[in-house]
C-alpha positions as CSV (number, residue, x, y, z in Angstrom):
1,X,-64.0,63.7,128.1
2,X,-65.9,62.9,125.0
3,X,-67.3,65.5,122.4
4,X,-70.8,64.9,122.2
5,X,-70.2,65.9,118.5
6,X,-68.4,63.2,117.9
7,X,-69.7,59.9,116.9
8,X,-66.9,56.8,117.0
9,X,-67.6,53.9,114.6
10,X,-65.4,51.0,114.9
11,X,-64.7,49.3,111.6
12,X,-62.7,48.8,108.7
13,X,-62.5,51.5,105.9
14,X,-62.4,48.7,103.4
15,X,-65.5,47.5,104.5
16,X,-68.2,49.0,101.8
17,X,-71.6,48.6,104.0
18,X,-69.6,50.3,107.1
19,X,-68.3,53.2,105.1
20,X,-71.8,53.9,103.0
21,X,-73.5,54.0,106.7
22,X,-71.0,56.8,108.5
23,X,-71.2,58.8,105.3
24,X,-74.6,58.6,104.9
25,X,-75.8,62.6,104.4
26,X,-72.0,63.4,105.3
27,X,-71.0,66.8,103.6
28,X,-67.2,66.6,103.4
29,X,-64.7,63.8,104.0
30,X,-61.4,64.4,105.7
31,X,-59.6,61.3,104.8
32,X,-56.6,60.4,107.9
33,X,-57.4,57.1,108.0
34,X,-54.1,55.0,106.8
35,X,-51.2,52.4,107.9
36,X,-48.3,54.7,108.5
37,X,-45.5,53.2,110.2
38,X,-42.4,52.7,107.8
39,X,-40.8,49.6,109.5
40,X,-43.9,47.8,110.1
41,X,-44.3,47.9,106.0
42,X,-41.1,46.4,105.4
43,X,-42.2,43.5,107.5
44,X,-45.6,43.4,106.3
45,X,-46.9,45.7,103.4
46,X,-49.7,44.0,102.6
47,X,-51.5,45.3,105.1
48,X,-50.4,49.0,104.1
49,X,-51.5,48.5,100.3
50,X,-54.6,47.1,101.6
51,X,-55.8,49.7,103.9
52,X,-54.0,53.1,102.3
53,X,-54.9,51.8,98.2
54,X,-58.5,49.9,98.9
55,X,-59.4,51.5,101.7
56,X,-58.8,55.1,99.8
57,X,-60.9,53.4,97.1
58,X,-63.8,52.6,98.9
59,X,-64.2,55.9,100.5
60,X,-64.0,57.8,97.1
61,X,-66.3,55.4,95.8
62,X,-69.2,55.4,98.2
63,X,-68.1,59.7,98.4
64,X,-69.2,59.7,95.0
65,X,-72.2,57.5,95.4
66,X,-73.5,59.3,98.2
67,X,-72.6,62.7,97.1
68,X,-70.2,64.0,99.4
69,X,-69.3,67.8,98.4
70,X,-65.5,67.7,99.4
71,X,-63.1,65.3,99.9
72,X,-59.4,65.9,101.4
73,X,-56.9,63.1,101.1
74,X,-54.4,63.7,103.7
75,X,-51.1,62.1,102.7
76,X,-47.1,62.5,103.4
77,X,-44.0,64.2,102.0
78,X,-42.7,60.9,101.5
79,X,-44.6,60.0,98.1
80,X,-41.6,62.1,97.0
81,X,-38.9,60.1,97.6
82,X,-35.5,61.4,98.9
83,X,-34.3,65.0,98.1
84,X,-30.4,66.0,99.2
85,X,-31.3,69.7,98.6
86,X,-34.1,72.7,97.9
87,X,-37.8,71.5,98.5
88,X,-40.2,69.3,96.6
89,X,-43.1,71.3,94.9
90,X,-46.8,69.6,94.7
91,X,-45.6,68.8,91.2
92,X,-43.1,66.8,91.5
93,X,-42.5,63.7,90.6
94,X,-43.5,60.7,92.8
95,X,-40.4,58.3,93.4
96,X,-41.5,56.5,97.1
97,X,-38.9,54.0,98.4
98,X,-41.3,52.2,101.0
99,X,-44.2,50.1,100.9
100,X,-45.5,52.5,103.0
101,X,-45.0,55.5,101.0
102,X,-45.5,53.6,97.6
103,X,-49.0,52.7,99.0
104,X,-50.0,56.5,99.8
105,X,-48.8,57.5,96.4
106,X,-51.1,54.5,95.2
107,X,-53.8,56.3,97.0
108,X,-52.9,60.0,96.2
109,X,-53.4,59.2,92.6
110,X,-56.7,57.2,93.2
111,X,-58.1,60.6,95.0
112,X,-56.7,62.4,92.2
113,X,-58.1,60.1,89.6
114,X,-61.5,60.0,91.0
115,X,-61.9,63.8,91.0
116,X,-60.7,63.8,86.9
117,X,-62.7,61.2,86.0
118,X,-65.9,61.7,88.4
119,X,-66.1,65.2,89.5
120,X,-65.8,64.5,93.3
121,X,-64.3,67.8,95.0
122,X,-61.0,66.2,95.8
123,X,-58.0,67.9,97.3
124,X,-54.9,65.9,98.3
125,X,-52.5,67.1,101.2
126,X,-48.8,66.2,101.5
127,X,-47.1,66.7,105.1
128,X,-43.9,66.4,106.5
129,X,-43.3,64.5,109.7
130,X,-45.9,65.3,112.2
131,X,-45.1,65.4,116.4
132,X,-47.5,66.0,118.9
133,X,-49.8,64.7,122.1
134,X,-50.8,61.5,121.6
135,X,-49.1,60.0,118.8
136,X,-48.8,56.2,118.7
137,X,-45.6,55.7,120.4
138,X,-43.7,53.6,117.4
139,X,-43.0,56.9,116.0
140,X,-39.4,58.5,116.9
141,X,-40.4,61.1,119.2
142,X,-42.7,59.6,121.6
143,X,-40.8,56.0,121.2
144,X,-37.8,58.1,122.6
145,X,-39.7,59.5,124.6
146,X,-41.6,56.9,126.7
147,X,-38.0,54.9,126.0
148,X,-36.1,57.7,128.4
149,X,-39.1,57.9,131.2
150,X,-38.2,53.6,131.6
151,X,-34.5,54.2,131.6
152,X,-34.7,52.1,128.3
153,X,-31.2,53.4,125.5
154,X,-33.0,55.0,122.2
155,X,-32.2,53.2,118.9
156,X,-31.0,55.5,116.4
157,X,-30.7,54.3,113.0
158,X,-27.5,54.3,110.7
159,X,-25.2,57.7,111.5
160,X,-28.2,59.9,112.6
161,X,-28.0,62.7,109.7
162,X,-31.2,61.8,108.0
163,X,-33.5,65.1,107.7
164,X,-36.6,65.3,108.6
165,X,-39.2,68.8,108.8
166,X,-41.0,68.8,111.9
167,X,-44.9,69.7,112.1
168,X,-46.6,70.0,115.6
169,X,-49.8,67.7,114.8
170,X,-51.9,71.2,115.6
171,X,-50.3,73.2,112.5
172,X,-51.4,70.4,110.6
173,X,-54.7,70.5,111.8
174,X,-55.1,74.0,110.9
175,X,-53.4,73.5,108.0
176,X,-55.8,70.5,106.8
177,X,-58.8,72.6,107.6
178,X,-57.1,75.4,105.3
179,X,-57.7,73.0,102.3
180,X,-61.6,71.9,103.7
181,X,-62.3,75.7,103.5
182,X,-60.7,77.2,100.5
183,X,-58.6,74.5,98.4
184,X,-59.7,73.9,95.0
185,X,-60.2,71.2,93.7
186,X,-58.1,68.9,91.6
187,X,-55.6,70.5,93.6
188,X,-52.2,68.8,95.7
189,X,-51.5,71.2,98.9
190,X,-48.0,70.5,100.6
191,X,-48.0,71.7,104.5
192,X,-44.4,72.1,106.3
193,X,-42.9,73.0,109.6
194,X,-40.6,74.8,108.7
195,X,-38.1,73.4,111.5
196,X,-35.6,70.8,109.6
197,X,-33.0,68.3,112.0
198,X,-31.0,65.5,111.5
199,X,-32.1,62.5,113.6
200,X,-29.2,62.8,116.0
201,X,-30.0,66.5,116.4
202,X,-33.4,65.9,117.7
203,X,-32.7,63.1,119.9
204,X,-30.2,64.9,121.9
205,X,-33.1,67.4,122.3
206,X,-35.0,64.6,123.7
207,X,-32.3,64.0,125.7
208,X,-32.2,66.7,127.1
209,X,-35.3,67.7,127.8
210,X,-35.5,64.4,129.5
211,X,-32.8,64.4,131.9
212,X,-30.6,61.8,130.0
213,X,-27.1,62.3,128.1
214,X,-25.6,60.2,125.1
215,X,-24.8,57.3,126.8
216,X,-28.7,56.2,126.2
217,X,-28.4,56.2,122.5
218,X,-28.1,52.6,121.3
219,X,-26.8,52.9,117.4
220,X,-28.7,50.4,115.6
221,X,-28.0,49.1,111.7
222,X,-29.8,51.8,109.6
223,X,-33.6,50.8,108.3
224,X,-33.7,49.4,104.5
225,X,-34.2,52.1,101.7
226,X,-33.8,54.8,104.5
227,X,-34.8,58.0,102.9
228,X,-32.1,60.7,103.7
229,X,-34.3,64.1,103.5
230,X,-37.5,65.0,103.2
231,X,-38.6,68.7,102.9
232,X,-41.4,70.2,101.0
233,X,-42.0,73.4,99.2
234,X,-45.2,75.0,101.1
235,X,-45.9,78.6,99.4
236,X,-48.6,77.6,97.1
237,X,-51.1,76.8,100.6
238,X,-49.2,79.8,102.4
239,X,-50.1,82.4,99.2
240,X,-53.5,80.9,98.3
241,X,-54.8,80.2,101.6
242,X,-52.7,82.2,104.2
243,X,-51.4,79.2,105.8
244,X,-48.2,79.3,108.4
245,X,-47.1,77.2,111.3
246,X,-47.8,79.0,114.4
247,X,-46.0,76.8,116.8
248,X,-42.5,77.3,117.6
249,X,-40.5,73.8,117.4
250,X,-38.9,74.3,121.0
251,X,-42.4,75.1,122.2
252,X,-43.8,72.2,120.9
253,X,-41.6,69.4,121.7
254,X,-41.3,70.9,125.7
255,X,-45.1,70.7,125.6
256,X,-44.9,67.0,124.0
257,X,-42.7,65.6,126.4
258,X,-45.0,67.1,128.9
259,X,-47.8,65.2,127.8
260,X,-46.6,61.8,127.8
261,X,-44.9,62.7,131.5
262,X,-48.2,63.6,132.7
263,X,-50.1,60.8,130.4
264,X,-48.4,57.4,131.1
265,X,-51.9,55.7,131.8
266,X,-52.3,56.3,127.9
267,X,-49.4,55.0,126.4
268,X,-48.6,52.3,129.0
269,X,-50.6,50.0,127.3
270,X,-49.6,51.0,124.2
271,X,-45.5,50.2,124.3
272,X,-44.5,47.0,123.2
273,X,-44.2,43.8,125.5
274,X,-40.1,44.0,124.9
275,X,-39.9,47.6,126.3
């Protein structure tokens, strides 16, 4: 059912006279907009510098043009790099190993640059992996997911024992909002789940929940520059603004599966021709 509070503009955020009309008397600017799948930038980052670096641009730009009072650049734990132990503060330094996480650094330090040298009201968040209704399935969990409804093995990359933190997509939600309402600006916000796994360790949750056992994981040769861990250090948006992630990991990945088993007519069309 549509929101009659929403308005849906189809176009491209590189695309200056599209951008300047949406934000036209806009008062703040929640920036999600980005290419975010890691393989696809290995196969073809141009794209991902294109939209996540000039497209980040161009919405600062016409931001500051048309006077938009706050901007929050939502961005990933992976402008980081690869950590084997303890937690990345927001000021640590960026080492990304991807196109795709070298072009969000690219565009956290546009936002970042734009609110030093301009004034715009800028605030950047960093995330850890997010899960949730909806996602596109390329990602792990609903690509294992919608994998395991066909009957269809689940490649898992390499031995399995990368880490990842987990985030159901509504934490972050609330988490983003957090940062609209009471982050200062100039000012780099990381938001974690507090739930870290290995990649084997979740997908035999999947399994599980799914009614399948290991013979459906298919090992496949591990993905180039394959970060090991990610986790981020998240006091500084717990103390200041009184963010914590209310749902319980278990919780959230029964009610995932649960959506795409009830929601095949959405990401039927979705899956690729070859599953």
């Amino acid at each position: 059912m549509r929101d009659s509070r929403v308005t849906f503009v189809r176009g491209s955020i590189t695309d200056q006279l599209v951008v300047d009309e949406v934000l036209s008397g806009a008062h703040a600017v929640l920036h999600l907009a980005a290419e975010s799948h890691v393989d696809r930038s290995i196969t073809g980052a141009r794209l991902f510098y294109e939209t996540n670096v000039v497209g980040t641009q161009q919405l600062l730009e016409s931001s500051r043009t048309l006077g938009v009072e706050r901007f929050v650049h939502v961005s990933t734990d992976e402008v980081y790099g690869s950590i084997l132990e303890g937690a990345w503060r927001e000021d640590h330094l960026l080492e990304p190993n991807s196109p795709y996480s070298s072009s969000k650094a690219g565009s956290d330090l546009a936002a970042l640059a734009y609110h030093r040298t301009f004034g715009l009201n800028v605030m950047v968040t960093r995330c850890s992996n997010n899960y949730g209704p909806r996602q596109f399935p390329e990602k792990l969990i609903p690509l294992f997911v919608t994998n395991l409804f066909d009957g269809i093995k689940v490649p898992l990359y390499g031995d399995g024992l990368n880490v990842r933190d987990w985030l159901f997509v509504d934490d972050h939600c609330r988490g983003i909002l957090a940062v609209l309402a009471g982050g200062r600006p100039g000012e780099i916000y990381n938001i974690g789940g507090g739930t870290e796994l290995t990649n084997v360790a979740i997908t035999h949750e999947l399994l599980e929940l799914c009614g399948a056992d290991d013979s459906m994981i298919e090992p496949v040769e591990d993905r180039l520059g394959h970060d090991r861990r990610y986790c981020v250090n998240w006091d500084k948006i717990r103390d200041e603004l009184g963010y914590a992630p209310e749902v319980d990991f278990e919780e959230g990945l029964a009610r995932t599966v649960k959506w795409y088993r009830e929601n095949e007519a959405w990401w039927r069309p979705l899956k690729a021709p070859t599953t």
